[in-house]
C-alpha positions as CSV (number, residue, x, y, z in Angstrom):
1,X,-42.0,203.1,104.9
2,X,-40.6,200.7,101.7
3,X,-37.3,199.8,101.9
4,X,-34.9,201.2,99.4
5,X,-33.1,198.7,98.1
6,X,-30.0,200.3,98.2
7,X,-30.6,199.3,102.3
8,X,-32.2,196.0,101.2
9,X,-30.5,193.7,104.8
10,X,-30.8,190.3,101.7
11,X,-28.5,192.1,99.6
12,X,-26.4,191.9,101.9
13,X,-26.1,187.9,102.7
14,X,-23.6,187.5,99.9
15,X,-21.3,190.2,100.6
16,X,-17.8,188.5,101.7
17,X,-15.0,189.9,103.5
18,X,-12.2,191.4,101.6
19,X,-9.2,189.3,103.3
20,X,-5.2,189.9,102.9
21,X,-3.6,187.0,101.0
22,X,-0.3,185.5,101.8
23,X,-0.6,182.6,100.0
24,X,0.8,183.5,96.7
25,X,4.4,182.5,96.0
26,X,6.3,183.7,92.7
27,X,8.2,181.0,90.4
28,X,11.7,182.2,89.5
29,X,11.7,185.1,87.5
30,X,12.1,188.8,87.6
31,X,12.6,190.9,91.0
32,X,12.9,195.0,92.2
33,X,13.9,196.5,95.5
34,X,13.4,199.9,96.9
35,X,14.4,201.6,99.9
36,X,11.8,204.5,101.3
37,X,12.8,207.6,99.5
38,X,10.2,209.2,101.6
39,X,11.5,208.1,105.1
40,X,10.7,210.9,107.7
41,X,13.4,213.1,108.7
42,X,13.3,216.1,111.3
43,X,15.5,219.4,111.3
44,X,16.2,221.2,114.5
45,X,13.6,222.1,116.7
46,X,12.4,226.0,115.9
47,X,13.7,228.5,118.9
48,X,11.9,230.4,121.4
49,X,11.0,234.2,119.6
50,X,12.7,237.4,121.7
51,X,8.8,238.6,121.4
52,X,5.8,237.1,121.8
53,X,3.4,239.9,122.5
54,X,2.2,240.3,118.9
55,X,1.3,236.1,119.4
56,X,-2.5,235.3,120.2
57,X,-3.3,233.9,123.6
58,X,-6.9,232.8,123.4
59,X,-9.2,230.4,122.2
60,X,-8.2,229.4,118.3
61,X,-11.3,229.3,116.2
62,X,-11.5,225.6,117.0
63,X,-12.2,225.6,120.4
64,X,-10.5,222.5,122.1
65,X,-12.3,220.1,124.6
66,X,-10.2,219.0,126.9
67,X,-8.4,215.6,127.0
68,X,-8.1,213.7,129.7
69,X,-6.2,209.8,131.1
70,X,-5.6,208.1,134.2
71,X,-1.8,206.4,133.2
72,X,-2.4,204.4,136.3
73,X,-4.9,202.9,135.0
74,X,-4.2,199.7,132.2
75,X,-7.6,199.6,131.2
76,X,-8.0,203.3,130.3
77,X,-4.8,203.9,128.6
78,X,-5.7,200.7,126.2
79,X,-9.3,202.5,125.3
80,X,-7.5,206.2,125.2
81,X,-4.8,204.6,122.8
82,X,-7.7,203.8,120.2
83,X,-8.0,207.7,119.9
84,X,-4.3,207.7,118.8
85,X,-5.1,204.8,116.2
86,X,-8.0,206.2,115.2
87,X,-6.5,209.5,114.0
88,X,-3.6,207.9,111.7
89,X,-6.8,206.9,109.7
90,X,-7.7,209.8,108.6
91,X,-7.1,211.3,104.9
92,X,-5.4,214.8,104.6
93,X,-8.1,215.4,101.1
94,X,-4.9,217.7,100.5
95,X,-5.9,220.0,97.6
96,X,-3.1,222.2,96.6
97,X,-0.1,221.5,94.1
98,X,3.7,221.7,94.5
99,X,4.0,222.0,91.1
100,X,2.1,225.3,90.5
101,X,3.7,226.4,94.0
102,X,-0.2,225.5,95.3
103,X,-0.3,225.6,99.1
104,X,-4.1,224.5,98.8
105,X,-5.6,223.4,102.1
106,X,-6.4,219.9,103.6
107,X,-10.1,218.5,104.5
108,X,-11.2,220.2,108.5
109,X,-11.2,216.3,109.5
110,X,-7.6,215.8,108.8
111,X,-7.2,219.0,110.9
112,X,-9.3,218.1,113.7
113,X,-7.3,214.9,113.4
114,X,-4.0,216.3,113.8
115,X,-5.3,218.4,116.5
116,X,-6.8,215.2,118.6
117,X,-3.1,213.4,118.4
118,X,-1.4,216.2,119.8
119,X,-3.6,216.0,122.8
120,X,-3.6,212.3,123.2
121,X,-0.1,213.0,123.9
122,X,-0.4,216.1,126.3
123,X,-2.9,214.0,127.8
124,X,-0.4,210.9,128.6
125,X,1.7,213.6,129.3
126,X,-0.3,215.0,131.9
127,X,-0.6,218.5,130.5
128,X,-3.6,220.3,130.0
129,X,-4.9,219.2,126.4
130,X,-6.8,221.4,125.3
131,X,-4.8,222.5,122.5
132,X,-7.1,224.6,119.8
133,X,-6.0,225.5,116.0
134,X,-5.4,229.1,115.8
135,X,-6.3,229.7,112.1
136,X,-4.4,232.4,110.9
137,X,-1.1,230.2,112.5
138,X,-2.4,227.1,110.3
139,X,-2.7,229.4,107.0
140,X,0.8,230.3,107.4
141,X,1.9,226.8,108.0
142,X,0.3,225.3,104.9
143,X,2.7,228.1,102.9
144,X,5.6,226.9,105.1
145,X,4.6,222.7,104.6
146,X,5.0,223.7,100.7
147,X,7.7,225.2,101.0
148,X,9.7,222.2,102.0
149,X,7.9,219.7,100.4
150,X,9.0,221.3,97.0
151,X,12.4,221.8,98.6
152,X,12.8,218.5,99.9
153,X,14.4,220.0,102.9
154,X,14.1,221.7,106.3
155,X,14.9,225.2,107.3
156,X,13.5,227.2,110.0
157,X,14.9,230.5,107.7
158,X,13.8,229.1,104.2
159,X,16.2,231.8,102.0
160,X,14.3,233.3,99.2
161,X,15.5,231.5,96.1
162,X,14.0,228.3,97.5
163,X,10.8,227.3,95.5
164,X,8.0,228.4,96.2
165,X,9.2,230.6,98.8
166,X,6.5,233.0,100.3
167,X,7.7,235.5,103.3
168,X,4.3,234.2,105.4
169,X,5.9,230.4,104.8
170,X,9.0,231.5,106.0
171,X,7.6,233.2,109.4
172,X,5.5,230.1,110.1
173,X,8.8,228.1,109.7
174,X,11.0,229.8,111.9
175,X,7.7,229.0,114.8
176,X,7.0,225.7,114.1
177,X,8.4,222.3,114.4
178,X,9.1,220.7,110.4
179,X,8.8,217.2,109.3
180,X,9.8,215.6,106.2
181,X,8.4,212.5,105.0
182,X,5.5,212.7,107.5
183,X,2.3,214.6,107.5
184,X,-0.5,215.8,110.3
185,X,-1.2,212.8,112.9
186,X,1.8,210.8,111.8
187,X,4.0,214.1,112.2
188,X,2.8,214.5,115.7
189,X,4.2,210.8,116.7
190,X,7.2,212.1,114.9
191,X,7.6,214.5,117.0
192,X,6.9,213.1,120.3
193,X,10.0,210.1,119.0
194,X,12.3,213.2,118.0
195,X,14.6,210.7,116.4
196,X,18.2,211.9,114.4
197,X,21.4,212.8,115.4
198,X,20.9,216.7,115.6
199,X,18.1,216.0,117.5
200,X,20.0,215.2,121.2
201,X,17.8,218.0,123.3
202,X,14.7,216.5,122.0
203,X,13.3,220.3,120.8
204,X,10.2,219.0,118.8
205,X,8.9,217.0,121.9
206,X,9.3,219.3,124.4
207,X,7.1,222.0,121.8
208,X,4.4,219.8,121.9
209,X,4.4,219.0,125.5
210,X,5.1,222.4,126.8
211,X,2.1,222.8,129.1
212,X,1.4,226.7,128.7
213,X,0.4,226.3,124.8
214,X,-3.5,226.9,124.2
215,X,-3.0,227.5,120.5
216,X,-0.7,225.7,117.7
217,X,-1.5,225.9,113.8
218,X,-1.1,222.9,111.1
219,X,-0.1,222.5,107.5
220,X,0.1,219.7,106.1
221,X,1.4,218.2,102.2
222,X,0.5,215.1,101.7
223,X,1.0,212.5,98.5
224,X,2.2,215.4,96.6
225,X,3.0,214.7,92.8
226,X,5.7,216.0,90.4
227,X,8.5,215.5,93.2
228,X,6.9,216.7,96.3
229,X,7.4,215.5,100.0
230,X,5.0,215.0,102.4
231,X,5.5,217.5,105.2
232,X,4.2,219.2,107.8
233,X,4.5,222.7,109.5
234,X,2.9,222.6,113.3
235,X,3.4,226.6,114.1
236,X,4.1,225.5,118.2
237,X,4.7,229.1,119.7
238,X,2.1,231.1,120.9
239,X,1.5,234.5,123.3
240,X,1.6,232.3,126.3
241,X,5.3,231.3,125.8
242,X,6.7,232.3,129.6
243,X,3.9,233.0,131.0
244,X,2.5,231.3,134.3
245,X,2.9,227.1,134.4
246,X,-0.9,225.6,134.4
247,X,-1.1,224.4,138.1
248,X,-2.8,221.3,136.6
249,X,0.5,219.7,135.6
250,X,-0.1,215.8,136.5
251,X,3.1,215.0,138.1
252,X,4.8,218.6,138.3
253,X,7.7,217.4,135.8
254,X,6.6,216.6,132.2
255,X,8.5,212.7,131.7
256,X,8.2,210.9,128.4
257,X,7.4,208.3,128.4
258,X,5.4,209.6,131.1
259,X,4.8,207.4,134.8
260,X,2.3,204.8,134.3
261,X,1.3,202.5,131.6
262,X,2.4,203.2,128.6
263,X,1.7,201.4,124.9
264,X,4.7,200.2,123.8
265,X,4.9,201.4,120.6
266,X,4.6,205.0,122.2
267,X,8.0,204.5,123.8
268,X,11.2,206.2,122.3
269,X,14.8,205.7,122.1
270,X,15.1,208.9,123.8
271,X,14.1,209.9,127.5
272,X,12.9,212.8,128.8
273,X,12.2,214.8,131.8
274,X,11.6,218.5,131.7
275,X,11.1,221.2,134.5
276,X,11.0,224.5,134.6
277,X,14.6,226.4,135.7
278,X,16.1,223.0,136.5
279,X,19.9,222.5,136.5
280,X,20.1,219.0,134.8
281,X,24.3,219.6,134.6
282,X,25.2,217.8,137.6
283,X,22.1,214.6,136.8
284,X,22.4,211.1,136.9
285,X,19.7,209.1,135.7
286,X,19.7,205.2,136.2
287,X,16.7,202.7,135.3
288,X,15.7,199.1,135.9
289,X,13.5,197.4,134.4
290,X,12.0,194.7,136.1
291,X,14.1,195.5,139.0
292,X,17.5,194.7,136.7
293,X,19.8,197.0,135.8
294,X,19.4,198.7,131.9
295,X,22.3,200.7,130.3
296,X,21.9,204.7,130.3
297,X,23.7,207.0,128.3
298,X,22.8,210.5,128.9
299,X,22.3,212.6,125.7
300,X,24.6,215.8,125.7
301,X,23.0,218.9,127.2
302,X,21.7,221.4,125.0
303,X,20.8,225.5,124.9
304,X,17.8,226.8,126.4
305,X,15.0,228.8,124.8
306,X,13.3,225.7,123.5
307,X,10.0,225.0,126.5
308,X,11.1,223.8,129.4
309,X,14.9,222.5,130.5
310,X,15.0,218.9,130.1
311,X,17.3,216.0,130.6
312,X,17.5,213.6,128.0
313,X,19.1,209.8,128.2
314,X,18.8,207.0,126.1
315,X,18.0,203.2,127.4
316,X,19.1,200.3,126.8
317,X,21.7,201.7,123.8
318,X,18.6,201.7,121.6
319,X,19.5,203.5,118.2
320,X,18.6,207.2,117.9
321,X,19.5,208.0,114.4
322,X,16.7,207.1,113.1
323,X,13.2,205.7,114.0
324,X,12.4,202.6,115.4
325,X,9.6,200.7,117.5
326,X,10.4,199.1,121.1
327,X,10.1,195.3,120.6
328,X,6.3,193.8,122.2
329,X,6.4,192.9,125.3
330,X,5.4,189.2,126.3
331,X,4.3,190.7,129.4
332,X,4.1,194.0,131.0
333,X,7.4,195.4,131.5
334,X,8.2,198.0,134.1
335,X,10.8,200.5,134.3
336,X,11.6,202.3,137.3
337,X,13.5,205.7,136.7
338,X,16.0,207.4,139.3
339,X,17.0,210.7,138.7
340,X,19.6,212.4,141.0
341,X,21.9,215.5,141.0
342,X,19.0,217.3,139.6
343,X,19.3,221.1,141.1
344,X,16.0,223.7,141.4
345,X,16.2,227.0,142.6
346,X,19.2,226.5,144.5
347,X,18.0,223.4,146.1
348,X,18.6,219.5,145.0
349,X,16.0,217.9,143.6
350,X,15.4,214.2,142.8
351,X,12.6,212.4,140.9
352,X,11.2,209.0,140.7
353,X,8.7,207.2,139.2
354,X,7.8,203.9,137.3
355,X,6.8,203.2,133.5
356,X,5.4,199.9,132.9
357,X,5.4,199.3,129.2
358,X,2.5,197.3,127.8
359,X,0.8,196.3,124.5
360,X,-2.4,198.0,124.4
361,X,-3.9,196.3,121.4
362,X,-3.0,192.5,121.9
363,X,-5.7,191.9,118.9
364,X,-4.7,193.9,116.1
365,X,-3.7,192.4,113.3
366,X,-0.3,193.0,111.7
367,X,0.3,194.5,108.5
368,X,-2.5,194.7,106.4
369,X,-3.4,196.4,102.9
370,X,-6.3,198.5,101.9
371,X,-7.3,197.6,99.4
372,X,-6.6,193.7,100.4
373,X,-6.3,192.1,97.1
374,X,-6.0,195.1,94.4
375,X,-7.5,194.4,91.1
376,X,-5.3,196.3,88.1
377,X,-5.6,196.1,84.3
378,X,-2.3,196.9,82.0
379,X,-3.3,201.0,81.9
380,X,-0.8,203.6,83.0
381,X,-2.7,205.8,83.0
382,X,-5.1,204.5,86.0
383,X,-3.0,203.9,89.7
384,X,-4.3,202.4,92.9
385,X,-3.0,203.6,95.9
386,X,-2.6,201.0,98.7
387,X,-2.2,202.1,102.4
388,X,-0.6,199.8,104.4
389,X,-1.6,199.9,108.3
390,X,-0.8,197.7,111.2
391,X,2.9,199.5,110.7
392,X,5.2,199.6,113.4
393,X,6.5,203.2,112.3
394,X,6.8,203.6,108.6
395,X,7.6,201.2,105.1
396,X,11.3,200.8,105.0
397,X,11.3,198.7,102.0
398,X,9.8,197.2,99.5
399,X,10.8,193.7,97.6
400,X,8.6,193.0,94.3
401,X,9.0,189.6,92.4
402,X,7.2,187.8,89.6
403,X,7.4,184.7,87.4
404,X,8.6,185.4,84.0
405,X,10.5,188.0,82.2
406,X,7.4,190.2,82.2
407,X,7.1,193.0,84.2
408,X,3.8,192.9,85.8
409,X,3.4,195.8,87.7
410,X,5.1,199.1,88.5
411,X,5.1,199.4,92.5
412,X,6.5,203.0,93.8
413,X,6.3,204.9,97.3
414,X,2.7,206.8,97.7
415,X,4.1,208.1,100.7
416,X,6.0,206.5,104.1
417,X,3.2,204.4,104.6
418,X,1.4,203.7,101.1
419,X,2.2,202.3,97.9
420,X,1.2,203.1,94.6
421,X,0.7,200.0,92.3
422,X,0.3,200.2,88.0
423,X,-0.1,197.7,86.1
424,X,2.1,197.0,83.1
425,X,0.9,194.0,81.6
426,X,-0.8,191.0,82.7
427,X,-0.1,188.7,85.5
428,X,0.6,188.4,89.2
429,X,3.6,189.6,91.6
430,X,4.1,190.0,95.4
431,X,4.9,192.6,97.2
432,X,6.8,192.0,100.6
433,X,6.8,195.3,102.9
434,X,9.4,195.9,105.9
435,X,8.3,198.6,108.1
436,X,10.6,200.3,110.3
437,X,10.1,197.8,113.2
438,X,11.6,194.8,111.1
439,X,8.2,193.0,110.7
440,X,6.7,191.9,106.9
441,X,4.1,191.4,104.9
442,X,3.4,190.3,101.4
443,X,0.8,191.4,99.1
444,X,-0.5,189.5,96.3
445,X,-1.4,191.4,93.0
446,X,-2.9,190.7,89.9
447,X,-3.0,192.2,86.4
448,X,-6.1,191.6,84.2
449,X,-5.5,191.4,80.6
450,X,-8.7,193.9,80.2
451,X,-10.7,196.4,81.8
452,X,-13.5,195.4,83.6
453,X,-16.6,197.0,85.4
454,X,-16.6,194.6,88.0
455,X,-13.0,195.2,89.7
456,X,-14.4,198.0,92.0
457,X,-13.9,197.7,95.5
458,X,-15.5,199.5,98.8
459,X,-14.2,198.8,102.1
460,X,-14.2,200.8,105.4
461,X,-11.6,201.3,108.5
462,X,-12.8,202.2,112.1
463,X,-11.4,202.8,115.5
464,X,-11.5,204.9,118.3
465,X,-14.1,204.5,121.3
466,X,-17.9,204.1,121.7
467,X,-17.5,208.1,122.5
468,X,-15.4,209.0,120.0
469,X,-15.3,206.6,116.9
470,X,-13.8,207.3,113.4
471,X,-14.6,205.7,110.2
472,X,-13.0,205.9,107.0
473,X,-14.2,204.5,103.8
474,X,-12.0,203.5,100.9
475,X,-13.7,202.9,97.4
476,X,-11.6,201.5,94.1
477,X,-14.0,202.4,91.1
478,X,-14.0,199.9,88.3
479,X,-11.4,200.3,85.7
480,X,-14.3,201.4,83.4
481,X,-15.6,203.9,85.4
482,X,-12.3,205.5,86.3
483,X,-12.1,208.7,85.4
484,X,-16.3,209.9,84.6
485,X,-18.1,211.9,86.6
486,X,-19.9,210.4,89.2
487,X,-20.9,210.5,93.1
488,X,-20.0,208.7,96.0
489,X,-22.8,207.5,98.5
490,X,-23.1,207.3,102.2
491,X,-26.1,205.7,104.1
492,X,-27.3,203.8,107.6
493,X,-29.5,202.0,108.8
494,X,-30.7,201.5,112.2
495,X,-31.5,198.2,113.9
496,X,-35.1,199.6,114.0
497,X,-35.1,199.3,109.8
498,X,-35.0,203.1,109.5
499,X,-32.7,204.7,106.6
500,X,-30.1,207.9,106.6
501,X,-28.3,209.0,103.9
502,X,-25.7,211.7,104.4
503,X,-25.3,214.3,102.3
504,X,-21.6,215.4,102.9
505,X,-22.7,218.3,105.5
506,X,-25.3,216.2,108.0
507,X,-27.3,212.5,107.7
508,X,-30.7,213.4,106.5
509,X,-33.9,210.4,106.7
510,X,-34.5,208.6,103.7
511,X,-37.6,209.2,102.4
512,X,-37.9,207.8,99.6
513,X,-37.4,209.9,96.8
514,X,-33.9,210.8,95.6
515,X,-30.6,209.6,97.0
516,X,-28.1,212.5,98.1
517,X,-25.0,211.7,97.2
518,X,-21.8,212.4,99.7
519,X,-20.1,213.9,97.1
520,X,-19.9,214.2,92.9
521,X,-17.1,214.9,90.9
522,X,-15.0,212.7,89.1
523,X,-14.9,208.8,89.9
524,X,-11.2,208.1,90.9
525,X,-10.1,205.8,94.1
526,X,-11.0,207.7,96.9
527,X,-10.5,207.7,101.0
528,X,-12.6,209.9,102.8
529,X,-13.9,209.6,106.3
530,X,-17.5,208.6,107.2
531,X,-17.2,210.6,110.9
532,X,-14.6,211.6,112.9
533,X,-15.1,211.3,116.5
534,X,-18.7,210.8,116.5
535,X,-20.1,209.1,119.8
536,X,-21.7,206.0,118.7
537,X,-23.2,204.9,121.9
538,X,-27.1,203.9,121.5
539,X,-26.5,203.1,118.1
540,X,-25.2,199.3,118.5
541,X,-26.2,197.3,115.4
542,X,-26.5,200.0,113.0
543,X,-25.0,199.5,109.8
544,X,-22.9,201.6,107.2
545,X,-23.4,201.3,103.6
546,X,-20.9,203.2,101.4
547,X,-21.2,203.2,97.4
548,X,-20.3,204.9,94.2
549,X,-22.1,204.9,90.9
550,X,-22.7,207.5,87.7
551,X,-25.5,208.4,88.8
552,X,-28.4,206.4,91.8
553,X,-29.2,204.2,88.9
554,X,-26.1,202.8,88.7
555,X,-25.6,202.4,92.1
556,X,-28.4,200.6,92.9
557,X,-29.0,198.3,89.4
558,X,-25.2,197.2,90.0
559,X,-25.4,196.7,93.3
560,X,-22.4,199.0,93.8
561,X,-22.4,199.5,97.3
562,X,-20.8,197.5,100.7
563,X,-21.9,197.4,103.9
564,X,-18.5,198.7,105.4
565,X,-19.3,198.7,109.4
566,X,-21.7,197.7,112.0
567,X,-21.4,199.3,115.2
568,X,-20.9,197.1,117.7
């Protein structure tokens, strides 16, 4: 069979890595600050209903497989902890609008997403995770996420003047844990830090953790325009609320951070233990870690009716306003945990076990930009969004500086953790992010002085495991063909020379005749994943091609396509 050649392996030679510059270093001139407008925030954690009997109890229409980790076990924590990277790479393709009080609906990946990082933790947690979306719970959480994204606030009883109030928004809300700031995967680690002053008794956490759930529901607003929030609504409460613990509870309590190795970043300022009709009044708790002594302060107890009772502390007097990453470790760290005074069923209880705190990706890279080196012309009327990743929680600032008295470039908050960039007039600037962690980054940027068709740029982002990878790719169009209709192209090609193109629902053999596209509509800077979760074992040395054009013709006489991955 002839080679496309769209899959032509020459074209290919001169193809260079996009790479993040730090080398760039304004003159004197003008400067901007901004703090994260956008910086997640939690309300309280939704109650337990009087009723559940009119909840479902079964499968959801997603069926869940189930998760599953050894935490004694470095090695397979550090490949299970991809699965949590590999879902914060996901776009929500979020399609509704806050303005026209527009719940919409987000892509099924961004879903499935979601749904995987809520059992990666139930998984660490040693719960059974096997979580499945219920979908009528998730339609009723996309009216509740709008509500408080046009809001900008949290309420788990939404009154009725508030916008966009709808009364099936306002029943998902009073079931579901609510995050402002924060949307679908990144919610979930939200969650599971349960971070802020009114958040003591650690509600969201112990929601998503409770091990009789089989069915939760999502909604999610993300990069909302006209003053919206991102938020998300994860309906937590189903039929199975009180009913009979799984007996496949890993270490009969439910700890986080749970015994075992744990990724650093996955630790919070705030402790937990929970177990079922447990009398935590009378607890101590005291930790080492490495065998020396670490301050405790135990959190005040809360009310019941919220999963399991559950003891909370707080080590080392980290701060639990807001959120914050755990420093790396040099080396593995281990904490050993002794809890006392503890009374169940009338009888005292004690528990003990160890957490050794580690850094599961010694090889990532910091922060990092996407696009790397973002290529803008003086148009307001055309903005690139840049995510940032390599975060250690979310962007808590940003610090923009140029040479000159000109203004080069507008830079605002996308959401907590991308920035949207127009260009004013032309030049250069940097950027330098802080995430929440403390750590920076600078971006350089420049401004043409016209449009051009050559400024487009096609890049990809993977993670995950040989069993499960995911792939997202991210395509700039060129400032000249921003804004006409178009398609967006997807292919492979096997180490054996044979083609696939994929036509948005399955990968179909090239043969020869016309190119599918992925999708068509209008050409605008797009992420949108490749696969979610697909095993990739067998398929070492195949190569993904992603590309845009007006039509094939254009995509394949300009050459507007990268190779974006090669599975390794």
């Amino acid at each position: 069979m002839a080679e496309h050649p769209l899959f032509n392996a020459r074209a290919f030679c001169g193809i260079l890595a996009l790479s993040f510059s730090v080398a760039f270093n304004a003159s004197a001139g003008g400067a901007s600050d901004s703090l994260n407008p956008t910086a997640p925030r939690l309300g309280d954690a939704p109650r337990a209903p009087a009723d559940v009997t009119s909840l479902p109890t079964g499968e959801g229409r997603f069926a869940a497989s189930a998760l599953s980790v050894d935490t004694t076990d470095r090695t397979a924590v550090a490949q299970f902890y991809r699965l949590y990277k590999a879902a914060n790479l996901v776009p929500s393709d979020w399609s509704g609008s806050v303005a026209g009080c527009d719940a919409g609906s987000t892509g099924s990946d961004y879903k499935e997403a979601t749904r995987q990082q809520i059992n990666f933790f139930r998984a660490m947690a040693g719960v059974p995770a096997d979580v499945s979306w219920d979908s009528s719970f998730s339609a009723k959480a996309q009216l509740a996420a709008l509500i408080m994204s046009a809001n900008g606030s949290l309420s788990h009883t939404p009154p009725t003047n508030w916008l966009c109030y709808s009364a099936d928004g306002a029943t998902a809300a009073g079931h579901s844990n609510l995050a402002l700031g924060n949307a679908g995967p990144y919610a979930v680690k939200g969650y599971m830090d349960d971070t802020g002053t009114n958040n003591a008794v650690v509600g969201h956490r112990r929601w998503v953790l409770y091990p009789q759930t089989k069915l939760m529901g999502t909604g999610d607003v993300t990069n909302a325009p006209n003053g919206g929030n991102d938020t998300n609504a994860l309906w937590v409460q189903d039929g199975n609320f009180g009913g009979p613990r799984p007996q496949d509870v890993r270490d009969d309590f439910v700890a986080w951070p749970p015994p075992g190795f744990v990724p650093y970043d996955l630790v919070p300022a705030r402790w937990s233990l929970s177990y079922p009709g447990a009398v935590f009044s009378a607890a101590s708790v005291s930790v080492t870690r490495d065998g020396q002594s670490v301050p405790v302060r135990l959190e005040p107890a809360g009310t019941g009716n919220i999963g399991e009772n559950t003891l909370v502390w707080v080590v080392d007097n980290r701060d639990t306003a807001s959120p914050s990453v755990l420093a790396k470790p040099q080396t593995d760290t281990t904490y050993q945990v002794a809890i006392t005074g503890v009374t169940v069923g009338g009888a005292s209880r004690m528990f003990s076990y160890s957490v050794t705190v580690f850094d599961a990706d010694p090889n990532a890279p910091g922060i990092a930009f996407v696009p790397a080196q973002p290529n803008l012309t003086p148009d307001p009327d055309r903005s690139v969004i840049v995510n940032v990743t390599g975060l250690s929680g979310t962007i808590a600032g940003i610090h923009t500086s140029w040479s000159g008295s000109t203004k080069p470039v507008d830079v605002g908050f996308a959401s907590s953790t991308s920035l949207k960039l127009t260009g004013l007039a032309a030049g250069s600037a940097t950027v330098t992010v802080t995430d929440s962690g403390g750590n920076m980054a600078e971006l350089a940027i420049s401004v043409g002085s016209q449009t051009s068709a050559s400024d487009w740029q096609i890049s990809g982002r993977a993670d995950g495991t040989a069993e499960a990878m995911t792939l997202v790719a991210d395509v700039l169009p060129a400032s000249l063909d921003d804004g006409n209709s178009g398609a967006f192209y997807v292919g492979a090609q096997l180490p054996d020379g044979s083609l696939y193109l994929n036509n948005g629902q399955t990968w179909v053999p090239y043969t020869g005749s016309t190119i599918p596209a992925h999708s068509t509509g209008t050409l605008a800077q797009r992420s949108f994943p490749v696969f979610v979760g697909l095993d990739v074992r067998g398929l070492s040395g195949t190569q993904v091609l992603v590309g845009y054009g007006t039509d094939a013709s254009d995509l394949v006489n300009n050459g507007k396509y990268r190779s974006v991955y090669t599975v390794p």
